[in-house]
Every structure is written in structure tokens, then in C-alpha cells.
C-alpha positions in Angstrom: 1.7 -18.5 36.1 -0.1 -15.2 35.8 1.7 -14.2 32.6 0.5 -17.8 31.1 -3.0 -17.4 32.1 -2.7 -13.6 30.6 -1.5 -14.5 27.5 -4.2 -17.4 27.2 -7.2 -14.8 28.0 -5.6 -12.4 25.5 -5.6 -15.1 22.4 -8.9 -16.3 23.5 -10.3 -12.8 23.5 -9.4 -12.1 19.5 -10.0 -15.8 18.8 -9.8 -16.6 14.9 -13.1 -16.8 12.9 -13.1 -18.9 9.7 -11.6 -17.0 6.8 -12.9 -17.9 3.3 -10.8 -19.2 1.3 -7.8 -19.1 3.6 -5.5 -15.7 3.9 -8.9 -13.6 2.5 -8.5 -11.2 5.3 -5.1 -10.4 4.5 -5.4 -10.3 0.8 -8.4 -8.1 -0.3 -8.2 -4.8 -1.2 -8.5 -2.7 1.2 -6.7 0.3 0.1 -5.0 1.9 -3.4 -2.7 4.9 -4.1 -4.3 7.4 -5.9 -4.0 11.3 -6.8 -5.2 13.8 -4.0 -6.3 17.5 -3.2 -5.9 18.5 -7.0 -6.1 21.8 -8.1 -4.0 22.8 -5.2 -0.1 23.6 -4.8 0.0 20.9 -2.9 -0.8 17.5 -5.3 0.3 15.0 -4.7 0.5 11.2 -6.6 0.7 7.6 -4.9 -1.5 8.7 -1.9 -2.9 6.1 0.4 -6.9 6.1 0.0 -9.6 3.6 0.5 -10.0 1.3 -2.3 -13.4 -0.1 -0.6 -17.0 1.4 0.3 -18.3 -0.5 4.2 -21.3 -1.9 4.1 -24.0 -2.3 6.7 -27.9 -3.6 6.6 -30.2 -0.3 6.7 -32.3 -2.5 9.5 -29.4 -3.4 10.9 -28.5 -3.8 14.6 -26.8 -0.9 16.2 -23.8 -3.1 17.8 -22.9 -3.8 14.4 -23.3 -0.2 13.0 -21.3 0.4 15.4 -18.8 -2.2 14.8 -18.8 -1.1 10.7 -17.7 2.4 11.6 -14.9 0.7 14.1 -13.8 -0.8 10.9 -14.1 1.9 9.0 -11.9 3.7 12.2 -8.8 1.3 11.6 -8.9 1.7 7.7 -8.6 5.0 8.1 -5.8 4.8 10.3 -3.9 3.0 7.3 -4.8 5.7 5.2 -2.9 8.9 4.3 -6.5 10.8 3.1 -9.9 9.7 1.6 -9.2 11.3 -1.8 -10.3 14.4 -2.9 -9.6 17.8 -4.4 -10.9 21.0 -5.1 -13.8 19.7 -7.7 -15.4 17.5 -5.1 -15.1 20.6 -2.3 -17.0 22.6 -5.3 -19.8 20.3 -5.9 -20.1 19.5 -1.9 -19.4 16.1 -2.5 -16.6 14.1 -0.9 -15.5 10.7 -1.2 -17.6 7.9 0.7 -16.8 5.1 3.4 -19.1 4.0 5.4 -22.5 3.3 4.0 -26.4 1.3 4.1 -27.4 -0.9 1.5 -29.9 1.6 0.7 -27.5 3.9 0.1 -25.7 1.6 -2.7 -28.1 2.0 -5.9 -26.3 3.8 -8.6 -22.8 2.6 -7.1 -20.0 0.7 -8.5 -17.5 0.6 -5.4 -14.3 -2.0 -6.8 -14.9 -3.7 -3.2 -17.1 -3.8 -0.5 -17.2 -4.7 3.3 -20.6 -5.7 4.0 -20.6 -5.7 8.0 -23.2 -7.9 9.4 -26.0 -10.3 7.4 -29.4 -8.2 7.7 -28.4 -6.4 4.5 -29.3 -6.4 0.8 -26.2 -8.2 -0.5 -26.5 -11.1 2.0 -29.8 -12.1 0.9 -28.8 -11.6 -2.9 -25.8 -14.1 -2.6 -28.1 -16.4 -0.3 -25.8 -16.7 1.9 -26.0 -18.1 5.2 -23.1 -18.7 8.6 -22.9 -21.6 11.1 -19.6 -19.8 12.7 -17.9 -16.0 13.2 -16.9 -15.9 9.0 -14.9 -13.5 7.2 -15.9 -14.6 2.9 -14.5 -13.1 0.3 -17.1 -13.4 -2.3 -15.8 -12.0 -6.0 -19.0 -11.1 -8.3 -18.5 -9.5 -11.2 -16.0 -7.1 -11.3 -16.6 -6.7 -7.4 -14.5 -8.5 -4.4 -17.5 -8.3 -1.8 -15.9 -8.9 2.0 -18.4 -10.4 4.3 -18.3 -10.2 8.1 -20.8 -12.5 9.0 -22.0 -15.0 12.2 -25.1 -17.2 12.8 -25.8 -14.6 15.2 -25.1 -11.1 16.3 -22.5 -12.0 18.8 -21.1 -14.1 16.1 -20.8 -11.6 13.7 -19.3 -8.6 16.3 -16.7 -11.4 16.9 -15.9 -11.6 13.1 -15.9 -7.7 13.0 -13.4 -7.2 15.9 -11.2 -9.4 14.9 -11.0 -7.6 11.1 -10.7 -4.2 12.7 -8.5 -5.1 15.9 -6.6 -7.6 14.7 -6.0 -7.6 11.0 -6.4 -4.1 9.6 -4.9 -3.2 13.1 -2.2 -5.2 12.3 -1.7 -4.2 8.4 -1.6 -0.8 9.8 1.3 -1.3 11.7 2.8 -3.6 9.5 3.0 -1.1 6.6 3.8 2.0 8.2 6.9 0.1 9.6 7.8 -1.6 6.5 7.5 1.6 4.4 9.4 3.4 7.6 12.1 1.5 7.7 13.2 1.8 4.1 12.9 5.8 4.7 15.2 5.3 7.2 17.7 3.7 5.0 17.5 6.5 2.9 17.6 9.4 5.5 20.6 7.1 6.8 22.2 7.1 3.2 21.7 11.2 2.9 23.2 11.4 6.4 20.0 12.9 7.9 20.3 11.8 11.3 17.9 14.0 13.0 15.4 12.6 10.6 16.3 9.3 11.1 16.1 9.3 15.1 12.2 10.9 14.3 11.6 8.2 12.0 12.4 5.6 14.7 10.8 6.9 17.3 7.4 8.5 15.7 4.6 6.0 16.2 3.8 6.3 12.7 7.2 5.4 11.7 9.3 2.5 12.5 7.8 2.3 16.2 4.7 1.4 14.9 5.4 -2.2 15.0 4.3 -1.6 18.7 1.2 -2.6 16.9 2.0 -5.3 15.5 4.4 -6.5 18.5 1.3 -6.0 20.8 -1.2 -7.9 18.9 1.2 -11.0 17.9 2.4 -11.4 21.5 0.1 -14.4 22.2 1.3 -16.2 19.0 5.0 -14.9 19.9 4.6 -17.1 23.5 4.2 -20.2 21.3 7.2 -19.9 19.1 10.3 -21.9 19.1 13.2 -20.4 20.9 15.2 -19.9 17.3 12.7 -18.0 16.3 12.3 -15.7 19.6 15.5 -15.4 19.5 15.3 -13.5 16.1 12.8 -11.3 17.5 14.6 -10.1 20.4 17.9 -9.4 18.1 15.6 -7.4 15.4 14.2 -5.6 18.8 17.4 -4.7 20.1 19.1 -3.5 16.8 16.5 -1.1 15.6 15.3 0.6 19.5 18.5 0.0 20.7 22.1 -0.5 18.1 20.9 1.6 15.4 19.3 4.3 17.3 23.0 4.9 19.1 24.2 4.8 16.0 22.4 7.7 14.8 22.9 9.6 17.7 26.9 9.1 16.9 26.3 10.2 13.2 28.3 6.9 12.3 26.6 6.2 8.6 28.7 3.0 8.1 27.7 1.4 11.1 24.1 2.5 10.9 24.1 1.2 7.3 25.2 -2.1 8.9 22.9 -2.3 11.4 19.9 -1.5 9.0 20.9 -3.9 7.0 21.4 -7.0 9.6 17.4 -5.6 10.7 16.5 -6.3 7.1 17.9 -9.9 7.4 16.7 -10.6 10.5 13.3 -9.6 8.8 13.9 -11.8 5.7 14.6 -15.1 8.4 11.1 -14.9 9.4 9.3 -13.7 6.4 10.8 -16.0 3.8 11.7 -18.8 6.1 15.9 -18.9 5.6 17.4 -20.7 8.4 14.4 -20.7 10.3 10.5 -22.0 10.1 8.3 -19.3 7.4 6.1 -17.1 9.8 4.1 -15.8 6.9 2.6 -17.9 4.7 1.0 -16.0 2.3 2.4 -13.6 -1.1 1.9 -10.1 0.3 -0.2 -7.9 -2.2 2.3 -6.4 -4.9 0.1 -3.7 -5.6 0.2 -2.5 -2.0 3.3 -3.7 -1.4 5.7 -2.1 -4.2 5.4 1.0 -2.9 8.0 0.6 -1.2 10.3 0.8 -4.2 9.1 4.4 -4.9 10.0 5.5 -1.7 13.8 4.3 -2.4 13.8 5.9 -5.5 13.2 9.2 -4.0 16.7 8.7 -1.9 18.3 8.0 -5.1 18.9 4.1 -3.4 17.4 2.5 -6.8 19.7 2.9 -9.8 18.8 1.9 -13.7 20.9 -0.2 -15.4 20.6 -0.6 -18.8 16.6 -1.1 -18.8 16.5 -3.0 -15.3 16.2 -1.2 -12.1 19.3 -2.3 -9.8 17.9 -2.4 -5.8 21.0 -3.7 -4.8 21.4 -0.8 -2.1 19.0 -3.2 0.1 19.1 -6.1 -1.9 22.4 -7.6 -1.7 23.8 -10.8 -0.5 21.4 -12.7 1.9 18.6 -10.4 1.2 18.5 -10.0 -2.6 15.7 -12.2 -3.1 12.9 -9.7 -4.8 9.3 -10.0 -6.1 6.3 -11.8 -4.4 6.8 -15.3 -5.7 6.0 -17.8 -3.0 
């Protein structure tokens, strides 16, 4: 009974606002992979930066200052730097995040996150909330983010859920994902050492803690086919595979990845089981995946077509982001 009553309080605590038009939260821009720290030996290409400036109201109330640099807190944690390099250090300038609407003029960020609706942009668009709202507003060349509420409480409820819940989750999400194929290919090279760290590092495959945590309350309300998928993924990758490792056995730890990656594909694109997510992940953000197999030498060219069949094979060799 207490566990049911927990689990209720929990959901009710990061309760849904509206999302406009539907999956917005999980489909803006959030971040990019750009070139850092140039002019240094160190340079480096595909790095994850901010792609977005954060927005608040230079009146605005401090709770929701606040609440835009909590934001501005979980995007960083999905981020591998802010972007810079040696020029910027030189001119004293380095790369923005978190900023007023005053502080706009003479900008031209590819999105924003305006936090809050006693700003500038807000009373451009004429906007206006009856309920906690995330709105993804596109004007111009600009997708605009809006955390708004009829009220303040409203709009911190909005907020938290876009930093606690979504980017919380998207952090966790991708550092796993992109994780996981690493450890195929530390697997592949016979780096077990590596591998082990990889599972166990909270930034590596162990951060779906995250994601486990925050999807608990949905979890509870599954059907049993699909817990049941859960709890063999769980068991494979923190238990299976990690002995695995430990006994330098590549074939079976190739194995067990592999049934992981299917167990993933059941509740991702829906074989055998209900779809859990219904939405085409972000290619841009997504692909990147792909680069880090190609630096294990997993991802071979054929002819003129990249074959991914290291991963991709049999059950799982359904590629792209078609629906």
C-alpha cells in the first residue's frame, strides 16, 4: 500500500503540463555538435554544445530566475562544453546561456527558451496561458521554447518539469545510448577494463539510473510483457554482461550486447510488444551514434553504402528514423 501511495505522490509531483503541439519538449533543439577549444593541441570536432540561448523577463520574478538557471543546470549536464577556443579567451568573450530579454538586442540565437511570461518575447507573440504550457513557437528562422503558466506557480510547474523531467531524462537517455554502443566497440577491441568502466561510470551506461528513476511511476502502470522486458534488459547489462567482462569471454559479451540492443528495439519500435515511444527521435542528435562506431572500426563501406551490420543484423537491422 505504501509503495502505491509513493508511486502516486511521485507522478503527481512532476505532473504533465500541456506540450504545444504534442512531443515539442522532446523535439526542439536543444543542443548541436560543434568544433571546441581551437587553436589548442587538443581540438576537437562533433562536441556536444548548446544549440539554444535561456531566456528570462529582466522584471522577472526571482523563483523563475531561478528556475531558468535550473534549466540551464540540466542542459549543461547534457553537454560535453559550451564552445570555445582560444579567440574567444583573447577577446574575453565566451559563449552565452543564460540571459534577460534586455540582454537579446543584436542577437540571433537559432533557439531560445524563454522561461517565464513577464519578458519581451511574450508580449511580442501576444501570447497568453490558461494551464502550466510548454509552446514551441517557430518565427523566422527561430524555434522560440516557451515555459509559460497563468501564473507563477503555473509556470515553475512547467519549468520543473522541462529541467527535472525531460532534459533530465534526455540526459540520461543519450549518455546511455551513446554508451552502450562504445561498449560494443571496447567489447569488439577486447578492452575489457574499459568496458567494465563504461558500465559502471554514471556517465556511461549506468546513467539510465536517470532515466530508470524518473520513468518509475509510468513503469508501475505497464503491462507485465512489457515489465518483463525491462527487468531482462536490467539483468543483462548490470548483471550477464558485466560477468562477462570480468571473464574476458568476447563471444558471449557480444551476445549479450546484442540481445540488450533487442530488448531495446521491443520497446522502442514496438516488435512483439506495445511502442513506448511515440515519437522520431532527432536524427541530427541522434546519428551520432554512428560516428562513434566508426571509430571502433564496427561500420564498414561497401561499395558507396556504409554497412552497420555489426549491430544491425537480424531482428535489429531496422535503421533511420522513419516512424
Amino acid at each position: 500500500m505504501k509503495k502505491v501511495v509513493f508511486l502516486a505522490l511521485f507522478a503527481l509531483s512532476f505532473a504533465k503540463p500541456v506540450i504545444d503541439p504534442p512531443f515539442a519538449d522532446r523535439l526542439f533543439s536543444y543542443i548541436h555538435y560543434t568544433e571546441t577549444w581551437a587553436g589548442t593541441p587538443a581540438f576537437l570536432k562533433d562536441v556536444t554544445t548548446p544549440n539554444v540561448l535561456i531566456l528570462y523577463g529582466s522584471k522577472e520574478d526571482p523563483e523563475i530566475v531561478a528556475l531558468a538557471g535550473r534549466i540551464a543546470y540540466y542542459l549543461g549536464q547534457w553537454t560535453e562544453d559550451i564552445g570555445f577556443g582560444v579567440e574567444e579567451i583573447r577577446q574575453s568573450r565566451m559563449p552565452e546561456l543564460l540571459i534577460s530579454d534586455a540582454g537579446l538586442k543584436d542577437k540571433k540565437p537559432k533557439a531560445l527558451i524563454v522561461v517565464g511570461v513577464n519578458n519581451q518575447i511574450v508580449k511580442d507573440l501576444g501570447l497568453s496561458f490558461e494551464k502550466p504550457t510548454i509552446r514551441l513557437i517557430k518565427r523566422d528562422d527561430m524555434e522560440i521554447l516557451i515555459v509559460g503558466g497563468a501564473d507563477k506557480q503555473q509556470v515553475l510547474e512547467a519549468g520543473r518539469y522541462l529541467a527535472d523531467v525531460r532534459l533530465n531524462f534526455k540526459v540520461g537517455a543519450y549518455r546511455t545510448f551513446f554508451s552502450f554502443v562504445a561498449l560494443r566497440g571496447h567489447i569488439e577491441k577486447g578492452e575489457f577494463d574499459a568496458a567494465a568502466r563504461v558500465i559502471k561510470s554514471p556517465m556511461g551506461v549506468s546513467a539510465c539510473g536517470k532515466n530508470m528513476a524518473i520513468a518509475s511511476p509510468m513503469v508501475a502502470q505497464w503491462p507485465e510483457e512489457l515489465k518483463a522486458i525491462v527487468r531482462y534488459r536490467n539483468n543483462i547489462l548490470y548483471s550477464e554482461l558485466p560477468k562477462a567482462i570480468e571473464e574476458k569471454d568476447k563471444e558471449k559479451a557480444i551476445n549479450l550486447w546484442k540481445e540488450a540492443m533487442l530488448t531495446c528495439y521491443k520497446c522502442h519500435q514496438g516488435i512483439e510488444v506495445p511502442q513506448v515511444r511515440k515519437f522520431k527521435p532527432v536524427e541530427s542528435i541522434h546519428s551520432k551514434h554512428q560516428l562513434i562506431a566508426e571509430s571502433f572500426g564496427l561500420v564498414k563501406t561497401v561499395g558507396n553504402q556504409k554497412s552497420c551490420i555489426a549491430c544491425h543484423a537480424g531482428p535489429t537491422n531496422i535503421r533511420g528514423y522513419g516512424n
